[in-house]
N, C-alpha and C positions, 0 to 999 in steps of 0.2 A: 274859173277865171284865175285862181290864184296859183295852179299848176303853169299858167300862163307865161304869169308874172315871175313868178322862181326862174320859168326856163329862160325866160327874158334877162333877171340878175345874172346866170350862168354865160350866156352868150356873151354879154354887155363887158361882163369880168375877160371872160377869153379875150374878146375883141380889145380889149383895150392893153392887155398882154403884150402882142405884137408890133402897138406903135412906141414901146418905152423902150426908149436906148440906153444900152450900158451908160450907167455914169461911173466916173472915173473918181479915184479918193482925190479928197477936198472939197468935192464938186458939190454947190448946196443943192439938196433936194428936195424940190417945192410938193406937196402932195394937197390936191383938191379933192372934196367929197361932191357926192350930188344924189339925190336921191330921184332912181330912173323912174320908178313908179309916177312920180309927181312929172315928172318931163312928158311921158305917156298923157298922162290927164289933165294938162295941161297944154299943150303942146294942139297947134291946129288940127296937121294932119293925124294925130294923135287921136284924137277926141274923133275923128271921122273913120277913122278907122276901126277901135274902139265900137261905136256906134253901129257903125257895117255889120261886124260879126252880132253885135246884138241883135239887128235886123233879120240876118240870116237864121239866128239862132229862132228867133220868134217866129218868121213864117214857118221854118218847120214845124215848130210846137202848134202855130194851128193846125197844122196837118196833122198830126198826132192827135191833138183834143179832138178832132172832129174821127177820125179813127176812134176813139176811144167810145167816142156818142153813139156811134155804131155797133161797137159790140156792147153795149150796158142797152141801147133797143133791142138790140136781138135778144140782148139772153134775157130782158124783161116779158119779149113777147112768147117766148119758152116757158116762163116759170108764171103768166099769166093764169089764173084758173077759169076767168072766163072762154078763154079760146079752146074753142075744141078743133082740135089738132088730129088728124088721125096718125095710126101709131107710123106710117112712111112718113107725112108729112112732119112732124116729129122729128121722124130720125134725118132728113131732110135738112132739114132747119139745125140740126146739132151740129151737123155735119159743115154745116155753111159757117155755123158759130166758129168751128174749129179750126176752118182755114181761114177765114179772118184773121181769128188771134194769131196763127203761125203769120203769116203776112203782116201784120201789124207788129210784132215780135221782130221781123227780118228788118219793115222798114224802120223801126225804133231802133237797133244796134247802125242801121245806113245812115241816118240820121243824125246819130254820136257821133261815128268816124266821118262822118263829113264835117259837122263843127268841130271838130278838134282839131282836123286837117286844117281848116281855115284858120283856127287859133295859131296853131303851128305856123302857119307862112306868116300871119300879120307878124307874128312872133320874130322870124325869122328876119321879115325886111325890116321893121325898126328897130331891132336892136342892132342892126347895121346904120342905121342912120343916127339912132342915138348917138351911137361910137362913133362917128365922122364928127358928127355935133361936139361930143366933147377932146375928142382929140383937136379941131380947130381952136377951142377952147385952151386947151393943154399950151395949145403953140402959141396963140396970141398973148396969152395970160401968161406964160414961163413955168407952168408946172412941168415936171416930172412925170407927174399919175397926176391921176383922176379916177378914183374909187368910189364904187355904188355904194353906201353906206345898207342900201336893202329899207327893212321897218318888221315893228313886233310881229306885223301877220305872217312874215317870210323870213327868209334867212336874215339876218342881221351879222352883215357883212363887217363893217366900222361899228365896233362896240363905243367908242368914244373920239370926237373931232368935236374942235372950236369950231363957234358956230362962223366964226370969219372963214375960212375954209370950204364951207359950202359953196359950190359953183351951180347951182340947180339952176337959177334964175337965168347964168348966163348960157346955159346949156341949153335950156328952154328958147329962148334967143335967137340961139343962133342956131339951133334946128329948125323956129320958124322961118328963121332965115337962108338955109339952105333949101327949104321945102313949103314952099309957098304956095 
């Protein structure tokens, strides 16, 4: 999840790149921080979003556990020594053993790149909406920028901003508020 979140600052920092206009000398320049993680997890659709991939991430994992229960019965009824097994039946059953695990092997890497894929797009669309959210921000408010400050677990974008400068709350806001 935290691969998530970096690509999320990355995106968030680009996007918000392309709505800041030349300013001209003289010109004051208001700069806001926010911390997008906190918008994320805070934030409605946020938190349902969030949630979804968790979801998803979960039913697959019981698909997985129960694959896994699968092969730890078989290979227990292999290494039982009450069973008598003849030497086909044996080889049989090893043989069953081992396309399992290739198969479980296939679906466990399908598996990953499907939740990642989903990370990736939740990734994708709100950090677009983040970015709408604080650029309306930008413009109501009179900033210039609006900078992800990041946090210790990821890139720490803003080494140091007054805590007046923080716009997270209204960013939160007004992304419930564009996204209800």
């Amino acid at each position: 999840m935290m691969r998530v979140v970096k690509m999320v600052v990355v995106v968030i920092a680009l996007s918000l790149t392309q709505w800041i206009e030349p300013v001209s000398a003289g010109e004051v320049v208001r700069v806001g921080v926010m911390d997008q993680q906190m918008v994320m997890e805070r934030t409605k659709g946020g938190k349902l979003a969030m949630e979804d991939v968790k979801g998803y991430s979960m039913t697959r994992q019981r698909i997985i556990n129960a694959d896994e229960q699968e092969l730890k019965d078989l290979d227990q009824s292999l290494q039982d020594p009450n069973a008598k097994l003849t030497d086909q039946a044996r080889q049989e059953k090893e043989e069953q053993l081992r396309s399992k695990m290739e198969a479980y092997q296939r679906r466990l890497q399908e598996f990953n790149r499907e939740v990642q894929q989903k990370q990736r797009e939740m990734v994708v669309e709100y950090a677009q909406k983040i970015a709408a959210a604080a650029k309306a921000v930008a413009q109501k408010e009179g900033y210039t920028a609006i900078l992800d400050k990041g946090n210790e677990a990821l890139i720490r974008i803003v080494l140091y901003s007054q805590p007046t400068l923080d716009v997270t709350d209204s960013v939160i806001k007004e992304f419930d508020r564009q996204n209800p």
